[in-house]
N, CA, C and O atoms as CSV, one atom per row, in Angstrom:
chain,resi,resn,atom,element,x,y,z
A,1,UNK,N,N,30.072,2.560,-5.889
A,1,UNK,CA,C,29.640,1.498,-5.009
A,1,UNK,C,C,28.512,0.706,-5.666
A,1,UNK,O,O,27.505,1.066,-6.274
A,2,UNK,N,N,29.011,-0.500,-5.342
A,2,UNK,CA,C,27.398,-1.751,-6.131
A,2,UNK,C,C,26.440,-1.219,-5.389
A,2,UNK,O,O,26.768,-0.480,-4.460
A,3,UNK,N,N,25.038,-1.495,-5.657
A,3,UNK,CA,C,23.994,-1.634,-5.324
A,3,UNK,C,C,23.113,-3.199,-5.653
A,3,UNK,O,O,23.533,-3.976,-6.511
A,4,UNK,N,N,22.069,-3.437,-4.967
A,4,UNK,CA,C,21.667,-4.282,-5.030
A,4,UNK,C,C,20.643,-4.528,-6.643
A,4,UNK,O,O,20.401,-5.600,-7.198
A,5,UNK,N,N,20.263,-3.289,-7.016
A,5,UNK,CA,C,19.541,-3.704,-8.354
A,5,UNK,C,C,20.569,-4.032,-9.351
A,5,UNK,O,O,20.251,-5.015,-10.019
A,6,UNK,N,N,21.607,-3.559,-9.632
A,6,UNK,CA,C,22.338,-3.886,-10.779
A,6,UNK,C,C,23.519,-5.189,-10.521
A,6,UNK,O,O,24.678,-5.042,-10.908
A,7,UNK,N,N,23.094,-6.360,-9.879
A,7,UNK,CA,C,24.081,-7.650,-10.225
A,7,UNK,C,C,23.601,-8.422,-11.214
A,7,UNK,O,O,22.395,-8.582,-11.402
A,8,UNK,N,N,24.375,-8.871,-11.802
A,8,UNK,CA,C,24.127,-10.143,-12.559
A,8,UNK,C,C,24.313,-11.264,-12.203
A,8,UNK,O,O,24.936,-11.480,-11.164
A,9,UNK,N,N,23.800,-12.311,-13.007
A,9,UNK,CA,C,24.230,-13.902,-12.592
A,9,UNK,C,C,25.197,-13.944,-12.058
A,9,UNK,O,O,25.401,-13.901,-10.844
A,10,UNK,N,N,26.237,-14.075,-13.279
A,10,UNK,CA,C,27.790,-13.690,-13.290
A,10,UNK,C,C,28.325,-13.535,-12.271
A,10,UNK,O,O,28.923,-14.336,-11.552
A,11,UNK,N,N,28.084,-12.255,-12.148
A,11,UNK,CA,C,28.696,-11.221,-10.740
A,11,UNK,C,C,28.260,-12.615,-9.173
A,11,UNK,O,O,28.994,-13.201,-8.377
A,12,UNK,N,N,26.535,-12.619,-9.427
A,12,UNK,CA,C,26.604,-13.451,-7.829
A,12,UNK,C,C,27.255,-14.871,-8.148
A,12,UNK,O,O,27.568,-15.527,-7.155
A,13,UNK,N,N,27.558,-15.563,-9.683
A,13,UNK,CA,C,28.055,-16.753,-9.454
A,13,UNK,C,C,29.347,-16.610,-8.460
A,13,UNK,O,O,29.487,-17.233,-7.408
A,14,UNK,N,N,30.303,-15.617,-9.035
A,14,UNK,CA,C,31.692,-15.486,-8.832
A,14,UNK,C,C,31.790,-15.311,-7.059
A,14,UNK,O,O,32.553,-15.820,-6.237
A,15,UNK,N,N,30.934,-14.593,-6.961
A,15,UNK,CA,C,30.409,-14.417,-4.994
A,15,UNK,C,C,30.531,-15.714,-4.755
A,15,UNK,O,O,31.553,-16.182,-4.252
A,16,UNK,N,N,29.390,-16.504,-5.126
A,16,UNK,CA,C,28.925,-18.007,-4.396
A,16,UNK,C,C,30.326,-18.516,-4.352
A,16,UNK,O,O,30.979,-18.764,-3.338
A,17,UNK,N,N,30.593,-18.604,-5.253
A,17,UNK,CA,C,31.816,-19.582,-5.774
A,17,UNK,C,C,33.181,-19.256,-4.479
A,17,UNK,O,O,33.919,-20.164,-4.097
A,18,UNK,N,N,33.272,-18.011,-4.032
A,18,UNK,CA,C,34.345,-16.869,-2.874
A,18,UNK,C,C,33.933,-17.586,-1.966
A,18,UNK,O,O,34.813,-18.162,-1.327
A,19,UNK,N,N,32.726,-17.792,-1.624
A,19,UNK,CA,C,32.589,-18.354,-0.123
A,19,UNK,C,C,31.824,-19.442,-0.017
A,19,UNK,O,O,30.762,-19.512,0.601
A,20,UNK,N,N,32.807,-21.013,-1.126
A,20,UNK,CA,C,32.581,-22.554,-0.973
A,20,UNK,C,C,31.670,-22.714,-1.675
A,20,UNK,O,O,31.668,-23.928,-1.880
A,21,UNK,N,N,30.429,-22.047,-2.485
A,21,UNK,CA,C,29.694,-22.891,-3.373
A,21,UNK,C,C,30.920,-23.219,-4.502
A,21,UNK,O,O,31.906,-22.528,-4.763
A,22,UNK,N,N,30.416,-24.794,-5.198
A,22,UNK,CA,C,31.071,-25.099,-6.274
A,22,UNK,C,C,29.579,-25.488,-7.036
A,22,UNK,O,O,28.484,-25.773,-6.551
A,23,UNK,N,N,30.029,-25.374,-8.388
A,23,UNK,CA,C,29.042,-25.739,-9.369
A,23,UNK,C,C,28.639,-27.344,-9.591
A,23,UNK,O,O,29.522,-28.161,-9.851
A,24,UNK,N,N,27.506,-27.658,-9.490
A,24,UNK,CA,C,26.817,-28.890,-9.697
A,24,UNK,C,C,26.022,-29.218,-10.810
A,24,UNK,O,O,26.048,-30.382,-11.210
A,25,UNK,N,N,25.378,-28.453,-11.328
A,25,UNK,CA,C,24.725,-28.725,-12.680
A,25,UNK,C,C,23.956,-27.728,-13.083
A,25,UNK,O,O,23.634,-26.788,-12.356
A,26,UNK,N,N,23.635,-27.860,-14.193
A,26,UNK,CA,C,22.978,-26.755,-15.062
A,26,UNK,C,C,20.929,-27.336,-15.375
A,26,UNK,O,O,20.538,-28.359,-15.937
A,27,UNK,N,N,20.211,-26.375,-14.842
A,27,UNK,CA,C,19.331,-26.543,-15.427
A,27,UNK,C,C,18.299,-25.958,-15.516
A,27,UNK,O,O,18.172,-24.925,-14.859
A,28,UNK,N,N,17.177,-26.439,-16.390
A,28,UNK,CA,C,15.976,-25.572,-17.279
A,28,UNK,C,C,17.207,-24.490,-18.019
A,28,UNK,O,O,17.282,-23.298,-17.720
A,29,UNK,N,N,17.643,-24.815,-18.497
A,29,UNK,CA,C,18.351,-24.233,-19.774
A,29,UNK,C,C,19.210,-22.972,-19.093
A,29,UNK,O,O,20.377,-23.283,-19.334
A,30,UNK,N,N,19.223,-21.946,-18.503
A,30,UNK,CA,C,19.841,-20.838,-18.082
A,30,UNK,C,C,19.861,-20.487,-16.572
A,30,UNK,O,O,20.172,-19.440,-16.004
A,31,UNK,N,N,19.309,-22.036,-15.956
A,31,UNK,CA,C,19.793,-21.795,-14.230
A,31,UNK,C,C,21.002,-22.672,-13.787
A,31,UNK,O,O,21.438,-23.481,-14.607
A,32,UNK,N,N,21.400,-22.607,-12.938
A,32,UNK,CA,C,22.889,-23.271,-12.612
A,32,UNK,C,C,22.831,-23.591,-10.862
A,32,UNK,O,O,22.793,-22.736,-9.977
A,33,UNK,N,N,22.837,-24.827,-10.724
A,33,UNK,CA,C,22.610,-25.206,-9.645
A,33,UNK,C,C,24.058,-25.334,-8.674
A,33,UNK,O,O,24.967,-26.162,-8.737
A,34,UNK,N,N,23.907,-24.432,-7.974
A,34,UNK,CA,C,25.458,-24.172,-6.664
A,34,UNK,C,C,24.866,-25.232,-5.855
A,34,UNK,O,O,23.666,-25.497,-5.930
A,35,UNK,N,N,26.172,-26.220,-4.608
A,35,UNK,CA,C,26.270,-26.581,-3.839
A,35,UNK,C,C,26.856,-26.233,-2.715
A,35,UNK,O,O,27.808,-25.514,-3.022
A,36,UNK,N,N,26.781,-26.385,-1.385
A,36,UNK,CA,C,27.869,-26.338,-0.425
A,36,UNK,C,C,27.378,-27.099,0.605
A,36,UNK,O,O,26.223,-27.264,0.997
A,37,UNK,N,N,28.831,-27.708,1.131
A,37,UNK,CA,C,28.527,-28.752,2.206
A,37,UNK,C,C,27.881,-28.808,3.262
A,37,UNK,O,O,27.599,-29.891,3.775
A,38,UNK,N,N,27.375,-27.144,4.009
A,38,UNK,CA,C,27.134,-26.419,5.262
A,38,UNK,C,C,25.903,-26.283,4.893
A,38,UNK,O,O,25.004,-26.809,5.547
A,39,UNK,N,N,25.650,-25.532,3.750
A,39,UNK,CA,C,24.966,-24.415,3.974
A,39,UNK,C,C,23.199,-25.068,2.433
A,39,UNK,O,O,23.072,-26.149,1.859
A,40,UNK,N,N,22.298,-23.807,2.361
A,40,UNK,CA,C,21.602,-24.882,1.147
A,40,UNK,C,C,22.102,-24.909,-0.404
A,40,UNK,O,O,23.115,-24.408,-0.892
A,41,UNK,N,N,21.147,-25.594,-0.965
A,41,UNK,CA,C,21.853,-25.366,-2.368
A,41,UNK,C,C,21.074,-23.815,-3.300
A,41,UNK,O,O,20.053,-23.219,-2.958
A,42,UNK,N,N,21.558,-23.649,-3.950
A,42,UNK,CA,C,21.496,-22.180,-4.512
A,42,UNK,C,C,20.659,-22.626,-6.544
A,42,UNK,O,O,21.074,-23.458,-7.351
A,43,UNK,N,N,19.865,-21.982,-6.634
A,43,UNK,CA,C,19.858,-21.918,-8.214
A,43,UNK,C,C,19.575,-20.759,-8.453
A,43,UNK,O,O,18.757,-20.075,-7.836
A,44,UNK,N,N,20.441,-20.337,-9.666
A,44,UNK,CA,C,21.023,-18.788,-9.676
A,44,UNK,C,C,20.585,-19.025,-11.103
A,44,UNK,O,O,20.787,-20.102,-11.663
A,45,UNK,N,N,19.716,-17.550,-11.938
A,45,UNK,CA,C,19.545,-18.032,-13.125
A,45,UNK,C,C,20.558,-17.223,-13.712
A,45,UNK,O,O,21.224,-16.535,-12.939
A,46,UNK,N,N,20.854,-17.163,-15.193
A,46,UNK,CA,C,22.043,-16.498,-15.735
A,46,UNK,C,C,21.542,-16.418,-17.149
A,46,UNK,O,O,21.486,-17.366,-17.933
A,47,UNK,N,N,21.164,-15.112,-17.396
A,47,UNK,CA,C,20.661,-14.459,-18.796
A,47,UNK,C,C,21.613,-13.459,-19.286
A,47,UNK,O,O,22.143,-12.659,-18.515
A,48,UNK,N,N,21.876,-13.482,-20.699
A,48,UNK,CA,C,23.316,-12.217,-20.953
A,48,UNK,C,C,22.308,-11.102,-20.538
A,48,UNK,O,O,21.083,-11.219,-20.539
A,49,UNK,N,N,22.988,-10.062,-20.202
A,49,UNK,CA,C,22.499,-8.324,-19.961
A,49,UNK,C,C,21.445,-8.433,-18.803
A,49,UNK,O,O,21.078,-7.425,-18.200
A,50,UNK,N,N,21.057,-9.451,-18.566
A,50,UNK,CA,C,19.818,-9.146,-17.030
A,50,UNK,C,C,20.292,-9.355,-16.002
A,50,UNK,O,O,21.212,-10.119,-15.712
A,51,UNK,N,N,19.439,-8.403,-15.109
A,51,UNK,CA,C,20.453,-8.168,-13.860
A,51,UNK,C,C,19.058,-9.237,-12.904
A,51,UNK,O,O,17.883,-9.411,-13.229
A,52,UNK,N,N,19.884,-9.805,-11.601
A,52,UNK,CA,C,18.992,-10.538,-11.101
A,52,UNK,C,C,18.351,-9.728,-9.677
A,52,UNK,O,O,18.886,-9.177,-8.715
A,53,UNK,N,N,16.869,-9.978,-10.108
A,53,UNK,CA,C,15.828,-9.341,-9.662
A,53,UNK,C,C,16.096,-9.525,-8.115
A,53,UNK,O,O,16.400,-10.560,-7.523
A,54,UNK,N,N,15.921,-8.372,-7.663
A,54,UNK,CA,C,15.868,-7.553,-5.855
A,54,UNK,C,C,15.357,-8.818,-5.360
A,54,UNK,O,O,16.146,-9.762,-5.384
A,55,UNK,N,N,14.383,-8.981,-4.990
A,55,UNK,CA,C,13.353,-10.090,-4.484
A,55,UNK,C,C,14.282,-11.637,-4.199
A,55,UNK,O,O,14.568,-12.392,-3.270
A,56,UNK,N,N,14.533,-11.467,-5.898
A,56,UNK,CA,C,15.656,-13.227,-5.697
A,56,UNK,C,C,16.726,-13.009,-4.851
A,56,UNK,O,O,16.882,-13.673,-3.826
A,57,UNK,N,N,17.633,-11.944,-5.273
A,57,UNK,CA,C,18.984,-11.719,-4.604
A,57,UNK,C,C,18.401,-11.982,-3.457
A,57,UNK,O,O,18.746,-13.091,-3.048
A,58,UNK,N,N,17.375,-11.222,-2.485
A,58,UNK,CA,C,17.225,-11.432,-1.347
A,58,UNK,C,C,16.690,-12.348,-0.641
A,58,UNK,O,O,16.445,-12.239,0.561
A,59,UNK,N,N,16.497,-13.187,-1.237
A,59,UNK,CA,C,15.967,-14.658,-0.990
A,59,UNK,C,C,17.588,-15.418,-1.000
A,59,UNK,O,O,18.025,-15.409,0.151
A,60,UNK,N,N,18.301,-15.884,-1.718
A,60,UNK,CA,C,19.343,-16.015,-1.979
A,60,UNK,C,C,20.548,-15.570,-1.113
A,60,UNK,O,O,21.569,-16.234,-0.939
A,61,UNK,N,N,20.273,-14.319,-0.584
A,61,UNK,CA,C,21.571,-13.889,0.424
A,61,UNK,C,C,20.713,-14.351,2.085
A,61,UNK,O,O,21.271,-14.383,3.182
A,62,UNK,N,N,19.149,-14.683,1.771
A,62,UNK,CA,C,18.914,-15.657,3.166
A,62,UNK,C,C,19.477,-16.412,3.481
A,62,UNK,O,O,20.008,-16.606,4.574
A,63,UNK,N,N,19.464,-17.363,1.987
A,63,UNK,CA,C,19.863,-18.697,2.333
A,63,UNK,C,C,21.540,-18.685,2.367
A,63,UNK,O,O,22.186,-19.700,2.103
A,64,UNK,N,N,21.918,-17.909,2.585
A,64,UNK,CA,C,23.198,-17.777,2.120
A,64,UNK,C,C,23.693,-17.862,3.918
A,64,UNK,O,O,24.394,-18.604,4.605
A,65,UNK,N,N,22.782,-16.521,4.149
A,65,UNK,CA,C,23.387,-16.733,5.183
A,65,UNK,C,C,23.601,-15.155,5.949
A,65,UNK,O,O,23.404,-14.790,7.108
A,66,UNK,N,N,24.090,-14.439,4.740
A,66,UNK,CA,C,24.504,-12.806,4.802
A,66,UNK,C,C,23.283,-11.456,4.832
A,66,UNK,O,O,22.181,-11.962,4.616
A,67,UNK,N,N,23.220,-10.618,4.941
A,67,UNK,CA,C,23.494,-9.272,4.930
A,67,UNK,C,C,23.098,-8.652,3.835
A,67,UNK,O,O,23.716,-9.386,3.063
A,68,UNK,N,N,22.489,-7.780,3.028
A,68,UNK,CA,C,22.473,-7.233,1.746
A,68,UNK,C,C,23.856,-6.124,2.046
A,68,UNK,O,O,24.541,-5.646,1.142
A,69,UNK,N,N,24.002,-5.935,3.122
A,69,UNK,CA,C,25.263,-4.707,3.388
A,69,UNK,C,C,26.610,-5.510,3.371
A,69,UNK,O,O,27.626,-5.015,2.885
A,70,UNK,N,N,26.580,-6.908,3.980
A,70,UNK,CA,C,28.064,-7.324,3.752
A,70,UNK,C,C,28.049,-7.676,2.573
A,70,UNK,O,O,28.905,-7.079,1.920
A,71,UNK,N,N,27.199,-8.688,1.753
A,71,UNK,CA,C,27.047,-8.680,0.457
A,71,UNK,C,C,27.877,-7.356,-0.259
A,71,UNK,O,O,28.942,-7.311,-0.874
A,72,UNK,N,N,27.203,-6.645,-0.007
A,72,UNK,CA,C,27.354,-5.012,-1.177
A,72,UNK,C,C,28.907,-4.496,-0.845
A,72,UNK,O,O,29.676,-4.051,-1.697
A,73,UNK,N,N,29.204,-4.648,0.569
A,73,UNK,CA,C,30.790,-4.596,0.989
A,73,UNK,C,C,31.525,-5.374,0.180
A,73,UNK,O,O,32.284,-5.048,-0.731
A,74,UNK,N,N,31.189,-6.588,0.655
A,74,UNK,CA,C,31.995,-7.760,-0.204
A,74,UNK,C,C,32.498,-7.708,-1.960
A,74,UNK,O,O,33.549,-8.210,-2.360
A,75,UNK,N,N,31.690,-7.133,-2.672
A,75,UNK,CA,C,31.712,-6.942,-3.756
A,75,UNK,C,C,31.978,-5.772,-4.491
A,75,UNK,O,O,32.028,-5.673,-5.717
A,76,UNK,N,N,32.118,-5.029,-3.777
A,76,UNK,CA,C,32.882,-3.203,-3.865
A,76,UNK,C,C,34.247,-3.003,-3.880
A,76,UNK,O,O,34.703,-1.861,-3.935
């Protein structure tokens, strides 16, 4: 089962992307700016091998909207 310390960019882009974010632009070099029509916009950073820090994810699944438990469902 996932846990919340070990996601990567990657991993939450492919999430965002499942439920209507689409990609809008890239920036400060290794963040990537998500959109969606509803909901806010997202900047997700994306480093090879680093996993994204507890604190952000959970800032991020605020604005999202979700759960750290449906999150962790969702992706299991």
């Amino acid at each position: 089962m996932a846990s919340l310390s070990n996601i990567t960019g990657r991993e939450l882009i492919k999430f965002v992307k499942s439920i209507g974010y689409r990609f809008d632009r890239q920036n400060r070099g290794n963040h990537r700016i998500f959109v969606h029509d509803e909901k806010k916009t997202l900047t997700i950073p994306v480093y090879k091998k680093k996993m994204v820090k507890i604190g952000l994810l959970g800032g991020i699944l605020k604005d999202i909207g979700i759960s750290k438990a449906e999150f962790i469902n969702s992706i299991s």
